[in-house]
C-alpha positions in Angstrom: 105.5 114.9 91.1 102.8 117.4 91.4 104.1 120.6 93.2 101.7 120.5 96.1 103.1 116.6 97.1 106.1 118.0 96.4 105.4 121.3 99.3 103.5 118.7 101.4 106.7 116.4 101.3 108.9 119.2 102.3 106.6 120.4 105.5 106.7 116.7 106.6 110.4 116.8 105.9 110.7 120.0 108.2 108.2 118.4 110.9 110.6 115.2 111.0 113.6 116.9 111.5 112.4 119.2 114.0 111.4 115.8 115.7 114.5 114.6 114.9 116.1 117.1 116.8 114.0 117.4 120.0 115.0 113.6 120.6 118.3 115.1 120.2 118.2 117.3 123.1 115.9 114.8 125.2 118.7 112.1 125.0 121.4 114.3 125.8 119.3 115.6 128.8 118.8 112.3 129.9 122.7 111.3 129.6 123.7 113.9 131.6 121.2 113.4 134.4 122.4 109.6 134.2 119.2 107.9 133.1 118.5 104.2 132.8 120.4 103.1 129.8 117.3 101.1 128.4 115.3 104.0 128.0 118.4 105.7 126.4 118.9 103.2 123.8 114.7 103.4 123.2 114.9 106.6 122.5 118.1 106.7 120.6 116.2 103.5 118.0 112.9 105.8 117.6 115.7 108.8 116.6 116.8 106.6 113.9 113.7 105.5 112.6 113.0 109.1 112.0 116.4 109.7 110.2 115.2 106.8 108.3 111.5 108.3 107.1 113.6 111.6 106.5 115.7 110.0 104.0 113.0 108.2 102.5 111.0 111.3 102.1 114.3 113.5 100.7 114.3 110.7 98.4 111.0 110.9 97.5 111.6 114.6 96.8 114.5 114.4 94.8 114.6 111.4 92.5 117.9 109.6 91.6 118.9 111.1 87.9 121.3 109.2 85.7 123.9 110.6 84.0 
């Protein structure tokens, strides 16, 4: 892989987790201050899909090697 797909994967990598991690704090904001549980689990499912695209894009990044 080309090293500038490689940098662009990385900065998309950094992006996600920083998104990853505001719908972190937004969930637990919205636990404490008792929010309808719907809109918990909502939020909770889009957090996961971004774990997902993270993995997929670590993945991506570092290719599986066998030994």
């Amino acid at each position: 892989m080309p090293d500038q797909d490689q940098a662009e994967l990385r900065l998309g990598v950094a992006r996600l987790r920083q998104e990853h991690e505001d719908y972190d704090v937004a969930i637990n904001a919205m636990i404490q201050t008792g929010c309808d549980a719907l809109r918990i689990q909502r939020m909770k499912k889009k957090k996961l899909v971004i774990k997902d695209k993270i993995t997929k894009f670590e993945d991506m990044i570092i290719p599986d090697i066998i030994a």
